[in-house]
N, C-alpha and C positions, 0 to 999 in steps of 0.2 A: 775765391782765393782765401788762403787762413793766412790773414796779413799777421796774427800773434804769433804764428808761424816762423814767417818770415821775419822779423824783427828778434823773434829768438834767435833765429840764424845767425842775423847779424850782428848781433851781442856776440856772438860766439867768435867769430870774423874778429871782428874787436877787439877781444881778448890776446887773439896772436898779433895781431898787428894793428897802431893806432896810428900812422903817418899818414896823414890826408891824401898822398898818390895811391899807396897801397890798397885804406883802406874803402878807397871809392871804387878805383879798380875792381875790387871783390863783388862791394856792392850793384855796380853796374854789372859783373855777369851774372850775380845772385837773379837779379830783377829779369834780366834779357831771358834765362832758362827757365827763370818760372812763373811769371805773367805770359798768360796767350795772346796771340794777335799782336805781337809787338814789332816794329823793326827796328825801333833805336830806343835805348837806355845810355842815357849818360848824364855828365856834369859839363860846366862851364862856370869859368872861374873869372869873378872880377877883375879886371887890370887896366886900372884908369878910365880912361872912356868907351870901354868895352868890354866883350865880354870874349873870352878865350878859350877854348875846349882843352876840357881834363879828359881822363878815363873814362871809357864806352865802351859799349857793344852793339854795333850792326853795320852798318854800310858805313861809307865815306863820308865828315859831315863836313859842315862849317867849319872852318876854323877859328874866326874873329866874326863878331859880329856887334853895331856898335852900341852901345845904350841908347834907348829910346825907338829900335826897330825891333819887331817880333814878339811872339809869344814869352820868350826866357826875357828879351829885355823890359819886358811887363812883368814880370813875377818879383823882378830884381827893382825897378823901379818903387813898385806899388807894395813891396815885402808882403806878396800876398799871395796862394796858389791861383793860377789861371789856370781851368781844365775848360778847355777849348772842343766844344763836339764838334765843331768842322772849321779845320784850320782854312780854310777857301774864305771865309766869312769873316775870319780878324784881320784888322785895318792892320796894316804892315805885315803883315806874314811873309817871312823867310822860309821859302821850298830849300831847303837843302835835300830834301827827299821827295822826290816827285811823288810817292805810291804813299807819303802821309798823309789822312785826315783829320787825323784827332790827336790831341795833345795833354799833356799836363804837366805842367810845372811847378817846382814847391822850391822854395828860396832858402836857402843852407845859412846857417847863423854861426857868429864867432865873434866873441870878444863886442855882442850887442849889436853887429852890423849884419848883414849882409855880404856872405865871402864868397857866395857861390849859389847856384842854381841844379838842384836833379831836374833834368828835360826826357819825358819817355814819350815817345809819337807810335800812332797804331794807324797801319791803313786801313781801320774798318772805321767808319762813322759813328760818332757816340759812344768809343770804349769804354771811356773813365764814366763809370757810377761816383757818386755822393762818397757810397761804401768804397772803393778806390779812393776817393781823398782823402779819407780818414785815416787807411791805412799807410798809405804812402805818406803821409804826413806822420804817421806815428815813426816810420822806418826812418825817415829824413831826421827825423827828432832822435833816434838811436845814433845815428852818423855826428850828429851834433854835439850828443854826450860823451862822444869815446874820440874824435878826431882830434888830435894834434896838428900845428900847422906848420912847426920849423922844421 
């Protein structure tokens, strides 16, 4: 994948629109059409003692889910990417998707905090490479310089 690419993309994204519904929406079907092997791309947004689903793309997810269970509330907890080669193996894993086994999540920054969580899950075992983190974490960092939150 040419994650410089992608990140060009969405600088561009950006540029027409910077409201955080907008412009995650975009970014979640950017990610969904052109990462392979994926079935869910999306966000989930802090809100008190949980965690609350934004814009996505795939199947039906979670909707609340609460801090300190799962993958996303580990990324958010620990402000650190979890890329997870088999979801079956982390201590509290939430199936919202039965056909997931691999994960990754990269924790969305504002205003110095943690406001949000990108969560992409792939049914094949061991998608996200090192080289997926890097770029996803580049893309996540583009979302961070152009998003607005009022």
């Amino acid at each position: 994948m040419d994650y410089e690419l992608l990140c060009a993309q969405m600088e561009g994204l950006a540029k027409a629109e910077k409201w955080y519904v907008s412009l995650m929406a975009n970014a979640a079907a950017l990610l969904y059409h052109s990462l392979e092997d994926l079935n869910w791309a999306g966000f989930y947004f802090i809100r008190g003692d949980e965690l609350v689903l934004g814009p996505f793309q795939g199947k039906l997810a979670c909707v609340r889910i609460p801090l300190g269970k799962g993958v996303c509330s580990a990324a958010a907890r620990e402000d650190s990417t979890q890329r997870v080669p088999n979801v079956h193996e982390f201590p509290g894993h939430i199936a919202c998707d039965s056909a997931s086994n691999s994960e990754i999540v990269i924790p969305i920054h504002a205003g110095g905090r943690v406001v949000a969580v990108l969560d992409i899950d792939s049914p094949v075992l061991d998608r996200f490479s090192e080289a997926d983190q890097a770029g996803l974490e580049a893309f996540a960092k583009v979302i961070e310089e152009n998003m607005i939150l009022d």
